[in-house]
C-alpha positions as a Python dict, from the first residue, in 0.01 Angstrom:
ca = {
    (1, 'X'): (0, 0, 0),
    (2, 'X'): (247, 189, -201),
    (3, 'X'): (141, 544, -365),
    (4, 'X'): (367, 800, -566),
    (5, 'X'): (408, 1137, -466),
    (6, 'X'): (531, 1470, -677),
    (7, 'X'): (670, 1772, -461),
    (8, 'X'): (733, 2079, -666),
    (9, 'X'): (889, 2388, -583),
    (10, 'X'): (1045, 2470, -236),
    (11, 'X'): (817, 2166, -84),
    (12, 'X'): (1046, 1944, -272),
    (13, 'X'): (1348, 2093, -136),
    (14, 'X'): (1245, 1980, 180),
    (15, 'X'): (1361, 1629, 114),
    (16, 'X'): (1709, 1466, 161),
    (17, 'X'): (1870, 1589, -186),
    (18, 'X'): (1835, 1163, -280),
    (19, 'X'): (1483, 1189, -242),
    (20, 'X'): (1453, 1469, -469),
    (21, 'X'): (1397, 1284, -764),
    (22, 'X'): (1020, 1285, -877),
    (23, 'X'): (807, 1116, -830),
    (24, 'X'): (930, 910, -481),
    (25, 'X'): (679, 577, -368),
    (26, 'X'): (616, 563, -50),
    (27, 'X'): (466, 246, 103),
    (28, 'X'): (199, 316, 378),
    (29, 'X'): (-94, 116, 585),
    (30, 'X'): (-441, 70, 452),
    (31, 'X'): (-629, 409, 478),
    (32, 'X'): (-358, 626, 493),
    (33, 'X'): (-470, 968, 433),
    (34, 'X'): (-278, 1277, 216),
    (35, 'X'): (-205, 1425, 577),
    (36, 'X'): (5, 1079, 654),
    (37, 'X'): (214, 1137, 352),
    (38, 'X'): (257, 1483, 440),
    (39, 'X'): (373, 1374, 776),
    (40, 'X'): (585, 1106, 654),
    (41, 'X'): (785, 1332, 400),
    (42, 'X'): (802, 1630, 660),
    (43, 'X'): (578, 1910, 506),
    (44, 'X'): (337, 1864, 794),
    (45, 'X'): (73, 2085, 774),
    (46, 'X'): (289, 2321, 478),
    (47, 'X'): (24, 2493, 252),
    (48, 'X'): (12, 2317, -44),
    (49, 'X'): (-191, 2273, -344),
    (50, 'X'): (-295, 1847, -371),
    (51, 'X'): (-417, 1607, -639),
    (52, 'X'): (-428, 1275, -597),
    (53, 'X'): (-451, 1123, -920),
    (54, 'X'): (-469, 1480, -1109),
    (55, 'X'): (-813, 1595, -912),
    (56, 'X'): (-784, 1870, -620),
    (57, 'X'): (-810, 1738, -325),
    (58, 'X'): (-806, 1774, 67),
    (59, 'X'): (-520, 1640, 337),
    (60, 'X'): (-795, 1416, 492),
    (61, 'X'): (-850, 1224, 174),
    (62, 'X'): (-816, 853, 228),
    (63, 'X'): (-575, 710, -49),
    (64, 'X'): (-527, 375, -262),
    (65, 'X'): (-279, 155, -384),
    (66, 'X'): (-132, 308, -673),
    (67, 'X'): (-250, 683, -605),
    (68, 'X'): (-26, 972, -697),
    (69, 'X'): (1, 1234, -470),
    (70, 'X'): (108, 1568, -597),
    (71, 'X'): (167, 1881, -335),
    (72, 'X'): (216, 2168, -541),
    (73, 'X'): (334, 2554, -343),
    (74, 'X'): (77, 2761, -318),
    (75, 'X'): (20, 3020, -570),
    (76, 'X'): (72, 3406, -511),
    (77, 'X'): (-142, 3660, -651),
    (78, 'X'): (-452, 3650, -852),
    (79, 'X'): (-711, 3835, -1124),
    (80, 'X'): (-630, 4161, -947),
    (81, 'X'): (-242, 4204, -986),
    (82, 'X'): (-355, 4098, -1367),
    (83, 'X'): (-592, 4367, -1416),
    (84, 'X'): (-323, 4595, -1298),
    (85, 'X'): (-127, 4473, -1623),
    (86, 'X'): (29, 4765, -1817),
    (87, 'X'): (-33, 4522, -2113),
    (88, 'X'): (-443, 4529, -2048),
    (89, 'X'): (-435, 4911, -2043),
}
């Protein structure tokens, strides 16, 4: 089966500077999970944010033919760094 996967941010400069371009198809065997793709690429067991097909998901998700896989950097910070805002004062 062949899926299409979207690395953004420093997971994407990971890959071979030809496989940069987004989004890259893979092909893989029936019931390949998100962890195989992450294996496959070389981002192992990277934290990462994933969709497959736009909905959060988890690395043992089984995919389909035609899927897109998108492993995003996790994010840094949160509400409490916001409420510390000189703007919200």
């Amino acid at each position: 089966m062949r899926v299409k996967v979207k690395l953004f941010g420093p997971l994407r400069e990971k890959l071979p500077p030809e496989k940069q371009k987004i989004p890259i198809e893979v092909e893989l065997p029936e019931g390949a999970t998100v962890q195989d793709v992450a294996t496959l690429l070389g981002i192992g067991n990277v934290g990462a944010v994933i969709l497959v097909n736009d909905q959060e998901t988890h690395r043992g998700k089984q995919l389909s033919d035609g899927d897109v896989v998108s492993f995003f950097p996790p994010l840094a910070g949160g509400f409490s760094d916001v409420c510390k805002s000189p703007f919200l004062k």
